[in-house]
C-alpha positions as CSV (number, residue, x, y, z in Angstrom):
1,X,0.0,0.0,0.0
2,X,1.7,2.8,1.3
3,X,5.6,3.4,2.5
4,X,6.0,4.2,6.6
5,X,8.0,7.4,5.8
6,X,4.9,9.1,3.5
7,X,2.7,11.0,5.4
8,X,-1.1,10.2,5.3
9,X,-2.3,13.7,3.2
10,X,0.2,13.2,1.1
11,X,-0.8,9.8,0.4
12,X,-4.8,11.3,-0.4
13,X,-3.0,13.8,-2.7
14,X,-1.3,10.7,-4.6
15,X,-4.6,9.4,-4.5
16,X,-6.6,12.3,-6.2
17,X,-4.1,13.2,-8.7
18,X,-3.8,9.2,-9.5
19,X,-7.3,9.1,-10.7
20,X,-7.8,12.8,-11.6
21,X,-10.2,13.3,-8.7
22,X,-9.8,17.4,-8.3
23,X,-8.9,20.5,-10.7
24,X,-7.7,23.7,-9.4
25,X,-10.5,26.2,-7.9
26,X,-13.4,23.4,-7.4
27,X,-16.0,23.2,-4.9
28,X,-16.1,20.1,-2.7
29,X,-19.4,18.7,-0.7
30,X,-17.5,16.6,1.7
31,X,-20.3,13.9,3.1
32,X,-19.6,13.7,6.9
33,X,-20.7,10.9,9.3
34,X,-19.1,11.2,11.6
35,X,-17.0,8.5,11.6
36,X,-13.6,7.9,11.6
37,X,-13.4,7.7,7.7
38,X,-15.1,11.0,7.0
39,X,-13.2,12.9,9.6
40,X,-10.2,12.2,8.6
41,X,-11.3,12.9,4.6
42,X,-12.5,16.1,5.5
43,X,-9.0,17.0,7.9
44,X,-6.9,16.2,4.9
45,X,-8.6,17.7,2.6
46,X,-8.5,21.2,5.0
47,X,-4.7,20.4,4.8
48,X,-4.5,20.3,1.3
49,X,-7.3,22.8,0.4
50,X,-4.9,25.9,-0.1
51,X,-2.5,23.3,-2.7
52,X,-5.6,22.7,-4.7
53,X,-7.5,26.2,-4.0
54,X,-10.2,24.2,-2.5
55,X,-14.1,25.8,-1.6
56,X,-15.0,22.8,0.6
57,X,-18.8,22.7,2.0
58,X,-19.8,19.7,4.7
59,X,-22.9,17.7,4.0
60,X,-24.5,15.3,6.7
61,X,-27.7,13.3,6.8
62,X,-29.2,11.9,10.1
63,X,-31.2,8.8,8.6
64,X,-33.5,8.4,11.7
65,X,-32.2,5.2,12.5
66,X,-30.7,5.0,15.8
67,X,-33.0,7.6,17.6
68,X,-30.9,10.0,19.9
69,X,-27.5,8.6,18.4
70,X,-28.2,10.1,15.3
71,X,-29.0,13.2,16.5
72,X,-25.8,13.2,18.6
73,X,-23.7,12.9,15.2
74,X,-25.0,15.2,13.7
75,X,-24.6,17.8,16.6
76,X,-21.2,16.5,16.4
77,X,-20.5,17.1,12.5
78,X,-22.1,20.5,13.3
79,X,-19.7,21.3,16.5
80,X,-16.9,20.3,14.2
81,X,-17.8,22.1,11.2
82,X,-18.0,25.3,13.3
83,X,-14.3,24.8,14.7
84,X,-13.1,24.1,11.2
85,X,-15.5,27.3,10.0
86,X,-16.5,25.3,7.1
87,X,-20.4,25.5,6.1
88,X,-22.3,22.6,7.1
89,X,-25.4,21.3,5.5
90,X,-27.9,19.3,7.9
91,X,-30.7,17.4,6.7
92,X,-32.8,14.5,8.1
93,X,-34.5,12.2,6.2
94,X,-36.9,9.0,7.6
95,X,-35.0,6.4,5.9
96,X,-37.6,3.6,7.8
97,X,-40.8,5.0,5.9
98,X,-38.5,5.1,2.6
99,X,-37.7,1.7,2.7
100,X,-40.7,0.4,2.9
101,X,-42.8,3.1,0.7
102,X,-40.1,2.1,-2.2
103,X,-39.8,-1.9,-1.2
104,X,-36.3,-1.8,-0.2
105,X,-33.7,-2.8,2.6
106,X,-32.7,-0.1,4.6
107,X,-29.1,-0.3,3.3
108,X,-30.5,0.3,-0.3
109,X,-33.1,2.9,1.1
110,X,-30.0,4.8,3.1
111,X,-28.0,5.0,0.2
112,X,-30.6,6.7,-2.0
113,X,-31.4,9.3,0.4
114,X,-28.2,9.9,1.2
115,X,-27.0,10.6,-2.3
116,X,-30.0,12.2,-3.3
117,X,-29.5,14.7,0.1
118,X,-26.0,15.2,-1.5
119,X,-27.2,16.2,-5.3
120,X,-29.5,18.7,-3.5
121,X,-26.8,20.5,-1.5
122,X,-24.1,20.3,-4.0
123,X,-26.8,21.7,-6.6
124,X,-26.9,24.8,-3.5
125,X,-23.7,25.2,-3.4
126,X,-22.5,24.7,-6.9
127,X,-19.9,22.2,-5.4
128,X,-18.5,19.9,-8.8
129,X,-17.0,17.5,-6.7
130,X,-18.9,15.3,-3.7
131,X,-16.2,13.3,-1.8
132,X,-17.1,10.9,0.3
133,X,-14.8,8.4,3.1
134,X,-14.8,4.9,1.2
135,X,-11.6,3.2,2.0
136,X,-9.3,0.4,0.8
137,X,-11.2,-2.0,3.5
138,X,-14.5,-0.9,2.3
139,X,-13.6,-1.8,-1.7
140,X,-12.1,-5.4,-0.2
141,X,-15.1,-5.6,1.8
142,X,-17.4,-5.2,-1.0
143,X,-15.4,-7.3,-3.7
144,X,-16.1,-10.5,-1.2
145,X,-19.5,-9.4,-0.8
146,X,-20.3,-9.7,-4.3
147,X,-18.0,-12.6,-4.6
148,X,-19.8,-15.0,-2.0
149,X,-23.2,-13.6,-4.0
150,X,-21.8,-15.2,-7.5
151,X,-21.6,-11.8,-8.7
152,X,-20.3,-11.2,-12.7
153,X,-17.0,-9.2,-13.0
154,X,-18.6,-5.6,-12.4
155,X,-19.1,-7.2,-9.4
156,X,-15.5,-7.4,-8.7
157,X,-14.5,-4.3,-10.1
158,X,-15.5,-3.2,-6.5
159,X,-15.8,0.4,-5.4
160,X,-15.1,3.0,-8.4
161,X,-12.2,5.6,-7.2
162,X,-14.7,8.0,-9.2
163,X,-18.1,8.0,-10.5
164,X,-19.5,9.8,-12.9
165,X,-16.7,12.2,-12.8
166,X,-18.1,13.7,-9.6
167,X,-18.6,11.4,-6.7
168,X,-14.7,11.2,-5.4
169,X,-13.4,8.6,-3.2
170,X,-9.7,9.9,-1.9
171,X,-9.3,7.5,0.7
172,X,-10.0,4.3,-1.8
173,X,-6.3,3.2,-1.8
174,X,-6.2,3.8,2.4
175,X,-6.6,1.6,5.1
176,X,-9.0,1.4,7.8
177,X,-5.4,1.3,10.1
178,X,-3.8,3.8,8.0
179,X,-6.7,5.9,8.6
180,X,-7.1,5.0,12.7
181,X,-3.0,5.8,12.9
182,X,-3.9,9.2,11.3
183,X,-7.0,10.2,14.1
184,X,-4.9,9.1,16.7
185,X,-1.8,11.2,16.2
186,X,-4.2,14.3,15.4
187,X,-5.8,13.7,18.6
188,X,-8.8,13.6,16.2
189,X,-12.1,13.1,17.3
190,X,-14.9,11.0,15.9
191,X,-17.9,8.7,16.4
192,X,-18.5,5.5,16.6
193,X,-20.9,3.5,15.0
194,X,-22.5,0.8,17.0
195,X,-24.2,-1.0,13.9
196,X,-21.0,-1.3,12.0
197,X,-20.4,-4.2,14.8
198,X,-23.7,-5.8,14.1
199,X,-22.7,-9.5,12.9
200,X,-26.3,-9.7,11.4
201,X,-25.1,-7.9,8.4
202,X,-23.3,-9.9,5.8
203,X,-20.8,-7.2,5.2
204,X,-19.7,-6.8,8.9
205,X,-19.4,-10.7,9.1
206,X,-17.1,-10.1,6.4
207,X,-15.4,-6.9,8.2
208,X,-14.8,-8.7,11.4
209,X,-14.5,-12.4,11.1
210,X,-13.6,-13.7,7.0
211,X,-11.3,-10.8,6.4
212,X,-9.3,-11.7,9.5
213,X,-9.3,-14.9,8.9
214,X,-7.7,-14.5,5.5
215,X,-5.5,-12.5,6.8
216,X,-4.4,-14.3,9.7
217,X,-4.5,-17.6,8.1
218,X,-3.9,-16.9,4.0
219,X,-2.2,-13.9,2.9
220,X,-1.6,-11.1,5.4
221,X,-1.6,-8.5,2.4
222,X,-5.4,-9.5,1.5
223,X,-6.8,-6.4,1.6
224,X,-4.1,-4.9,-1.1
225,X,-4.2,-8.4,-3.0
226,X,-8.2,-7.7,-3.2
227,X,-8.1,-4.0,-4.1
228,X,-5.3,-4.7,-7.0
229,X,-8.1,-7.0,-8.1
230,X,-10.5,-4.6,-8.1
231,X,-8.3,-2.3,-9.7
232,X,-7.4,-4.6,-12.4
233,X,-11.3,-5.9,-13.1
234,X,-12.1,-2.1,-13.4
235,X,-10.0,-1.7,-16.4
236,X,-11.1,-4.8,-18.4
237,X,-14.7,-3.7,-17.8
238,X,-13.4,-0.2,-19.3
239,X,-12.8,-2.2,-22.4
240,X,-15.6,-4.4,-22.5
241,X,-18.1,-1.1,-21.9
242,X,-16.7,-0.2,-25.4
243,X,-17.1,-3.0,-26.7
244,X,-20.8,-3.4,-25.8
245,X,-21.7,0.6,-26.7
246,X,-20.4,-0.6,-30.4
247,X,-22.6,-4.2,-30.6
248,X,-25.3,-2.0,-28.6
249,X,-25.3,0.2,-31.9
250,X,-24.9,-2.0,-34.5
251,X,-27.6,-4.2,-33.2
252,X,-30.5,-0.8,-32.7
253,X,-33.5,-0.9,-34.7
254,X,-35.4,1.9,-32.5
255,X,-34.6,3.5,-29.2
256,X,-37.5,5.5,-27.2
257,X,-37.8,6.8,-24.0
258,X,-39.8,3.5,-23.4
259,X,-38.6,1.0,-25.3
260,X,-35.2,-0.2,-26.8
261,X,-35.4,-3.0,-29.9
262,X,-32.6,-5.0,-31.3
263,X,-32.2,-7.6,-34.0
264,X,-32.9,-10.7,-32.8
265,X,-30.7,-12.9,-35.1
266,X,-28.0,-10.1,-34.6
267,X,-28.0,-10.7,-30.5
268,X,-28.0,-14.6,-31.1
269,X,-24.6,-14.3,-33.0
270,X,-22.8,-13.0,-30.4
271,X,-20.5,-14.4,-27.9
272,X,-22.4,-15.5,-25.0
273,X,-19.8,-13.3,-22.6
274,X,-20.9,-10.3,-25.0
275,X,-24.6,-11.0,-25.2
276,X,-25.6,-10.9,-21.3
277,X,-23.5,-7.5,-21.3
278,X,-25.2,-6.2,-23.7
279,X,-28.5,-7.3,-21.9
280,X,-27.6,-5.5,-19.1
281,X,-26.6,-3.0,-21.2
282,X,-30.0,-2.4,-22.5
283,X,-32.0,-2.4,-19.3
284,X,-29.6,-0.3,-17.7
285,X,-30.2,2.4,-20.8
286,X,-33.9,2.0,-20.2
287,X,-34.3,2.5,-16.8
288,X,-30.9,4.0,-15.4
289,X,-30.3,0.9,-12.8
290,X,-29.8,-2.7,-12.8
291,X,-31.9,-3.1,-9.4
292,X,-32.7,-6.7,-9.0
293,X,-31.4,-7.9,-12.1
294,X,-29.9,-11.5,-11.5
295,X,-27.9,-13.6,-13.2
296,X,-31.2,-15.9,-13.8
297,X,-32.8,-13.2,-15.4
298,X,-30.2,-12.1,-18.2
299,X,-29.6,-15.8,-19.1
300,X,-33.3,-16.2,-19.5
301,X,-33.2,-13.7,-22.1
302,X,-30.3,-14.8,-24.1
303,X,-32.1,-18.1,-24.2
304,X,-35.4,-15.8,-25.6
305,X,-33.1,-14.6,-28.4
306,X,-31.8,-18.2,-29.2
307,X,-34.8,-20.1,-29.2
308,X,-36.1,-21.2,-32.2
309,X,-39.7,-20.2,-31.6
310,X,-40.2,-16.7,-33.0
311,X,-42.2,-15.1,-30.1
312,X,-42.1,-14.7,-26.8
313,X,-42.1,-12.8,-23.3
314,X,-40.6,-12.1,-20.2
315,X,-40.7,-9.9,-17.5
316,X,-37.8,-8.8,-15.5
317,X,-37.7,-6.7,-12.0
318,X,-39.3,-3.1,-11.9
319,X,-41.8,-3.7,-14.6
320,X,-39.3,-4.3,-17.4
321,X,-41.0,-6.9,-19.9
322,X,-38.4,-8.2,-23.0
323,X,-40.6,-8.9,-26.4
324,X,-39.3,-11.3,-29.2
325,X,-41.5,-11.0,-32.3
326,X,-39.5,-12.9,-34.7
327,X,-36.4,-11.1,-35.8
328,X,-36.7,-8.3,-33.0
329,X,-36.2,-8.3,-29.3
330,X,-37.5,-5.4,-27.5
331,X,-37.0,-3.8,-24.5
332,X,-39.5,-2.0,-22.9
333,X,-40.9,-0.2,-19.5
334,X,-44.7,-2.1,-18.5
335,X,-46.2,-4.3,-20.9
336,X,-46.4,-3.4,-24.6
337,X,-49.3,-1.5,-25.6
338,X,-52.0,-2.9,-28.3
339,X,-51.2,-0.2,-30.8
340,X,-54.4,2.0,-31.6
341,X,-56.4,0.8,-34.5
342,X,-57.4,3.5,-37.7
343,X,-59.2,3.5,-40.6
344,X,-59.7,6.5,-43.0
345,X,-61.7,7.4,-46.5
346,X,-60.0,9.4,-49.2
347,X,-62.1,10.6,-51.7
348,X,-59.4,11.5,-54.1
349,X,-55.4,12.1,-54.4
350,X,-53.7,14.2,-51.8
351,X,-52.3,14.1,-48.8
352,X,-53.2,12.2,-45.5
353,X,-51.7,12.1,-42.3
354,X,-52.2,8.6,-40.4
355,X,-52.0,9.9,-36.9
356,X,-51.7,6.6,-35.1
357,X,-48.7,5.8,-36.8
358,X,-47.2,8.4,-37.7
359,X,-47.2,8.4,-41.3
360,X,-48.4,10.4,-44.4
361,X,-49.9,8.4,-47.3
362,X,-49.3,10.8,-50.1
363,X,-51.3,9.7,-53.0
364,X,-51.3,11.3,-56.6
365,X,-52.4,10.6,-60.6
366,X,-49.7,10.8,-63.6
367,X,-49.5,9.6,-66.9
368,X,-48.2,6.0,-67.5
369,X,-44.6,7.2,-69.1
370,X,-44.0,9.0,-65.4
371,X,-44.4,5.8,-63.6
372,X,-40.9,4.3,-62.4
373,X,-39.8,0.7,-63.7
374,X,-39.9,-1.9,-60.7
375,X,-36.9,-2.0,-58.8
376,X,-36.2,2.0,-59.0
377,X,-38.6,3.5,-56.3
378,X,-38.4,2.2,-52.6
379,X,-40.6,-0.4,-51.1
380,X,-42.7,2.8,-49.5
381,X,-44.0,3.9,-53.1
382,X,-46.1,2.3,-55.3
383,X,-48.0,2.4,-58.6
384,X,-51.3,1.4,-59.9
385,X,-53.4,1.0,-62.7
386,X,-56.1,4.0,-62.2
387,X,-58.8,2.4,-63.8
388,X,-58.3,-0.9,-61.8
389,X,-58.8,1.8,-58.7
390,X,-61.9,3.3,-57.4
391,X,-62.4,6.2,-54.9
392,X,-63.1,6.2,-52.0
393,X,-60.0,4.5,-51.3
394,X,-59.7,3.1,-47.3
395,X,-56.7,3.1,-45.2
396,X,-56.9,1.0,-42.3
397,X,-55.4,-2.0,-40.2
398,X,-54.8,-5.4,-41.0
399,X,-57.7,-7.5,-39.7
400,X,-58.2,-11.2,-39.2
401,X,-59.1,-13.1,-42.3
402,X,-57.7,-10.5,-45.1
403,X,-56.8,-11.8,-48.4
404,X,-54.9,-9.5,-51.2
405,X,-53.5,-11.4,-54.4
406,X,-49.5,-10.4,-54.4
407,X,-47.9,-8.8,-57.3
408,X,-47.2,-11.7,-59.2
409,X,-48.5,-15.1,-57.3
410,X,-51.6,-16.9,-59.5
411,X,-53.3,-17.4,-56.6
412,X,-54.9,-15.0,-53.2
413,X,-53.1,-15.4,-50.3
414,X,-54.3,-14.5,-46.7
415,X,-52.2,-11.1,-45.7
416,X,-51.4,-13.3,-41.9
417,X,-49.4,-16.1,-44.3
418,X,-47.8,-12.7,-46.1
419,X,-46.6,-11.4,-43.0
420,X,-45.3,-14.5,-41.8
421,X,-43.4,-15.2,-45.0
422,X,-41.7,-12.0,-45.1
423,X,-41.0,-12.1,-41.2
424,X,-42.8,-8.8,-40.9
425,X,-42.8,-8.9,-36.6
426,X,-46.2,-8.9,-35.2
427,X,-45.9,-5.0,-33.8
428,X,-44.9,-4.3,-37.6
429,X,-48.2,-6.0,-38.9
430,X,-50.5,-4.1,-37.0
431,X,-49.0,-0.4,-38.0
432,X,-48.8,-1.1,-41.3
433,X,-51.7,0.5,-43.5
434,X,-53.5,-1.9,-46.0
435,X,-55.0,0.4,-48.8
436,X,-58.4,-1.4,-50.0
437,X,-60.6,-0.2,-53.4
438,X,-64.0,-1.4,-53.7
439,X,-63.3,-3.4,-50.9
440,X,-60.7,-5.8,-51.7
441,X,-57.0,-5.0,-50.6
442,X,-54.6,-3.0,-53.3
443,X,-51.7,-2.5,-51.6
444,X,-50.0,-3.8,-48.3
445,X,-48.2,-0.8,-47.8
446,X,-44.3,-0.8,-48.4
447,X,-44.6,-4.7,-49.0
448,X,-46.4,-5.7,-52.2
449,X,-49.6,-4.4,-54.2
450,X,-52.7,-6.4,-55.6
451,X,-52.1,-8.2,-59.1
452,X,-55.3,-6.8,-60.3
453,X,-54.0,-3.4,-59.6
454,X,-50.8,-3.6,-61.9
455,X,-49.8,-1.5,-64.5
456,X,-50.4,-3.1,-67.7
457,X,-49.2,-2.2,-71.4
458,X,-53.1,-1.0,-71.3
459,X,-52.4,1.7,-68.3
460,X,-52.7,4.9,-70.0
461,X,-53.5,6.6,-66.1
462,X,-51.5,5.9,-63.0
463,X,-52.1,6.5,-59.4
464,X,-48.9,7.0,-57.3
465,X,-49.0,5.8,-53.4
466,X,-45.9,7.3,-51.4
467,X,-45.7,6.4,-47.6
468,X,-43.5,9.1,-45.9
469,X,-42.5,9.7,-42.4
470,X,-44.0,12.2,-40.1
């Protein structure tokens, strides 16, 4: 870790300037416990506020926990804040009520109110940086923690040294004893708390009984050998984070506030080590957490992309549901929506906006020479004979039981068997607008017309049919 002979702020300044933690001139929210790791952030960072030209602002949070104790450390933070004439922030929040309004433990419910009570005074304050105690004990702590849970390798990338370039953790390369030898020569004071002892609590089993024990017993440098493994894990998933933004990418068909869709056959292809990344990935980009995602739930959906039925659901934690329809997996927040169904009348050519999806259907008569050879317009446009075509013409839905006869078959075909041919996904089906004359179907729009609507060397009229995007 750290030679005898370096003193412990110089050490934090190694730290920050290791990982880029501080520029010159910011404003720092220093979150203060209480404790023995926040007191001696916040004393070091006094020290080397004038080096850095340092505006440092305290922050502290009683979470209602531990009734009179709480409100003991925060009188303390306060006391000390005062002596240090540093501006302190107070708040208290009922972390209790949280936990249970928002279904959560009270570890998970502390940490969003605590970091939420930080965003709110840094916002104040304008403060860029929020540093907060986390040591080199903590990160080894945490790395095991995930370990004995069968975490993936995020898992064991352990505490981040910086996150989101704002949340700064200077004491992440320092001991727990490195930070207690500091206190003590200070004559520092600080508060202890009680529930850190608690063995009911996995991660204080691990604290005070497995880390010892590996220490004693395995490798008296554990805590380093566990943090250089954190470190090193970091950096891989650095790399793999680029490699899943690019597959991410490649593999986007449509990307809402709501719902996320990738190819299907595209996601099947990839390495399975790359696939439930990328999984996580995409429900991590729709609702900005992985809370409660398992293991059990990404490899359910890789095995949804690989079957070889084309449909299928799932729902995952927080009322995220995964579609495949055929050659697309989606993504999405609640259960998918039965799009809206439509049906207009147009007397005669212009222009009509199809509201429910979006669309204008452009429609418009020219002479037989104007009309484009197959092949040399896009799927969206099409051309028809316009005495084979009689107005009113109706745009609507596809419904059960339609037939059309396509371009070129000898036969009619129901417009169900069409889709399926084509792998048009189910979603698909039901936005695209059938266009019907005299009441059979002319056109399944941007797939194939009616044969008895084709130009023939007889056309002397055509009608032109142009879907284009809102």
């Amino acid at each position: 870790m750290l030679g005898k002979k370096e003193s412990f702020c110089a050490a934090v300044d190694a730290v920050i300037r290791r990982y880029h933690m501080l520029e010159s001139g910011d404003t720092v929210l220093v979150g203060v416990s209480g404790g023995p790791d926040s007191v001696a952030l916040l004393h070091c960072l006094v020290d080397l506020r004038t080096d850095w030209s340092l505006d440092l602002v305290i922050a502290h949070l009683n979470h209602q926990l531990r009734g009179t104790t709480s409100d003991q450390e925060a009188a303390f933070v306060e006391r000390l804040a005062s002596r240090l004439e540093i501006p302190c922030e107070s708040g208290s929040r009922n972390v209790g009520s949280y936990s249970v309004e928002h279904r959560l433990s009270i570890q998970e419910a502390a940490r969003d109110v605590r970091y939420a009570f930080y965003d709110e005074v840094a916002a104040k304050h304008w403060a860029k940086k929020i540093a907060l105690g986390h040591q080199a004990n903590d990160n080894a702590e945490s790395v095991l923690m995930h370990l004995l849970r069968g975490t993936g390798p995020r898992g064991l990338a352990g505490i981040p040294p910086v996150r989101e370039g704002r949340i700064i953790r200077p004491l992440i390369d320092i001991t727990r004893n490195q930070i207690l030898q500091f206190l003590e020569q200070r004559g520092l004071e600080y508060v202890r708390d009680h529930s850190n002892v608690d063995i009911k609590y996995l991660r204080n089993r691990i604290r005070h009984q497995l880390l010892p024990a590996l220490e004693n017993n395995y490798n008296p440098r554990a805590i380093c050998a566990l943090t250089r493994l954190a470190s090193i894990v970091r950096k891989e998933e650095d790399f793999w984070d680029q490699q899943v933004e690019d597959a991410f990418q490649n593999l986007l068909l449509e990307q809402t506030t709501d719902r996320i869709t990738l190819s299907a056959p595209g996601l099947a292809g990839l390495h399975p080590a790359l696939l439930r990344r990328l999984v996580r990935f995409s429900v991590l980009s729709l609702k900005g957490n992985l809370k409660r995602l398992g293991h059990s739930h990404v490899e359910a959906v890789a095995q949804l992309t690989r079957r070889p039925m084309p449909s299928g659901w799932l729902d995952l934690p927080h009322q995220v549901g995964v579609v495949r329809d055929r050659e697309e997996v989606t993504f999405l927040l609640g259960k998918p929506e039965e799009p809206p169904r439509f049906q207009y009348h147009i007397a005669g050519p212009g222009t009509t906006f199809i509201r429910e999806i979006g669309t204008f259907l452009r429609l418009s008569a020219c002479e037989s020479s104007e009309a484009a050879e197959p092949g040399e317009y896009p799927p969206t446009t099409a051309f028809f004979d316009l005495q084979a075509v009689s107005f009113p013409i109706i745009v609507r839905n596809f419904k059960k039981g339609d037939r059309f006869r396509p371009l070129g078959m000898s036969g009619s075909q129901k417009v169900k068997a069409f889709f399926i041919n084509h792998k048009v996904s189910r979603s698909k089906r039901q936005r695209c607008p059938l266009l019907l004359s005299s009441g059979r179907i002319i056109w399944v729009g941007g797939y194939r017309i009616d044969n008895s609507a084709r130009i023939t060397e007889k056309t002397k009229r055509v009608l032109k049919a142009e879907l284009l995007p809102e």
